[in-house]
C-alpha positions as CSV (number, residue, x, y, z in Angstrom):
1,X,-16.9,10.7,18.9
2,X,-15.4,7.4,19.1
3,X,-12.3,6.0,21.2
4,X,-10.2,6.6,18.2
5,X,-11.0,9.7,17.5
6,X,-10.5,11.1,21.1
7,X,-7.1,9.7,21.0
8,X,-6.5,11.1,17.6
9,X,-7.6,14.4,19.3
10,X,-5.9,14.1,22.3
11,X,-2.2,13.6,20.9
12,X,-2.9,16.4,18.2
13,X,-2.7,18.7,21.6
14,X,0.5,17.9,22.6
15,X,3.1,21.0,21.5
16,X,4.6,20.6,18.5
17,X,2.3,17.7,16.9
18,X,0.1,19.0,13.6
19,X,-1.5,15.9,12.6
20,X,-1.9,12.4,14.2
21,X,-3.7,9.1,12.8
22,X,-4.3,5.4,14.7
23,X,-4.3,2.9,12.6
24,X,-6.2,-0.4,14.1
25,X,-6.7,-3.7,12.3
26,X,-10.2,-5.5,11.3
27,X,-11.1,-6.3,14.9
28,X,-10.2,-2.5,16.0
29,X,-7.0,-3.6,17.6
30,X,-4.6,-0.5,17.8
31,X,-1.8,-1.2,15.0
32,X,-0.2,1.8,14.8
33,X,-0.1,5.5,15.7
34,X,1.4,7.7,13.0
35,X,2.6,11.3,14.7
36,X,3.8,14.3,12.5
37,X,5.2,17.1,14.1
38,X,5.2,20.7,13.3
39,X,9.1,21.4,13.4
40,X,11.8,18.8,14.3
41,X,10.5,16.3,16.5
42,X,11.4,15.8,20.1
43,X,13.3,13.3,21.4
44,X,11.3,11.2,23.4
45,X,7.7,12.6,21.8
46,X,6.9,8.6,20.5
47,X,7.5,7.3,24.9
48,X,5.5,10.3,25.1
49,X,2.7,9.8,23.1
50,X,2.4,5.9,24.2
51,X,2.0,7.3,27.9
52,X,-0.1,9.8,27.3
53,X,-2.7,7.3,24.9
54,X,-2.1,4.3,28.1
55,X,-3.0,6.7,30.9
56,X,-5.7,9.1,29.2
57,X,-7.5,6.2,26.9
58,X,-8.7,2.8,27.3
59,X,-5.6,1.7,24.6
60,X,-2.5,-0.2,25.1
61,X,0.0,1.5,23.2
62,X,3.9,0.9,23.2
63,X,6.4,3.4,22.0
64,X,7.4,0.9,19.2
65,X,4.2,1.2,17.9
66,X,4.4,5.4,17.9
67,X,5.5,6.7,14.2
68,X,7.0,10.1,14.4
69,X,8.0,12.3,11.1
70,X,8.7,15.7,10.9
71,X,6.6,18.1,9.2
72,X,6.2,17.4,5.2
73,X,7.1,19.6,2.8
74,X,4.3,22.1,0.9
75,X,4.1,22.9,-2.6
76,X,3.1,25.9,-4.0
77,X,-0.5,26.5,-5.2
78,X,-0.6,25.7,-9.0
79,X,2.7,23.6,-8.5
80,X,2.6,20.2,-10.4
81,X,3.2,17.1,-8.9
82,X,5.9,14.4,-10.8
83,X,3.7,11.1,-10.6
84,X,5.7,8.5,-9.7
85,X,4.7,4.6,-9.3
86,X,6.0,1.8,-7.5
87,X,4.6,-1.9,-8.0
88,X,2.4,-0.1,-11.0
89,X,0.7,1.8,-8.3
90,X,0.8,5.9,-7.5
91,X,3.2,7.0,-4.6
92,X,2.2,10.5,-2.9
93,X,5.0,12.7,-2.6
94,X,4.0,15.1,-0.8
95,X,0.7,16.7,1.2
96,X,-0.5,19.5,3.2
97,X,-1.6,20.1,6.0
98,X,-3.5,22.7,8.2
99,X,-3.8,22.2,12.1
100,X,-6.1,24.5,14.6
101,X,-7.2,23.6,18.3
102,X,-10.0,22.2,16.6
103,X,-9.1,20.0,13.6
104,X,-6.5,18.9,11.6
105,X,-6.8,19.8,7.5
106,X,-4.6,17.1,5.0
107,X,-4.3,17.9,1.3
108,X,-2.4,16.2,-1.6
């Protein structure tokens, strides 16, 4: 398992946080770490995720780079989604998701 994917790992244990993806650009510089929680998220949970990815990882992360969003909504099975575009491309509206201890699980 890569650095990446540890850190991906490693914030997905925190309580209350069902998925989390680190974005990095072309020459695997951390961009970005987007954080959604399973309830309403905590104040402070992006200082905390930078700490915890600074101390526990070899990556340099600041809280200003920590997206947090609170869980998305779920559709029904069999529901339709309305496509939408923007800019003549597709626009996801909503996903789902399924965390254990193990992995994380995202649908559209």
């Amino acid at each position: 398992m890569d650095t990446i994917q540890q850190a991906e790992s490693l914030v997905r244990r925190l309580p209350g946080v069902a998925a989390c993806r680190i974005d990095t650009d072309a020459s695997g510089r951390l961009v970005a770490v987007d954080v959604t929680t399973t309830g309403e998220p905590a104040p402070g949970l992006a200082a905390d995720v930078a700490m915890l990815l600074t101390t526990e990882t070899d990556l340099q992360v600041d809280a200003s780079q920590v997206h947090v969003s609170g869980p998305a909504s779920t559709l029904e099975p069999g529901a339709a989604l309305e496509v939408l575009e923007h800019d003549g491309r597709a626009v996801l509206v909503a996903i789902r998701t399924h965390s254990t201890h193990e992995s994380t699980r995202v649908t559209s």
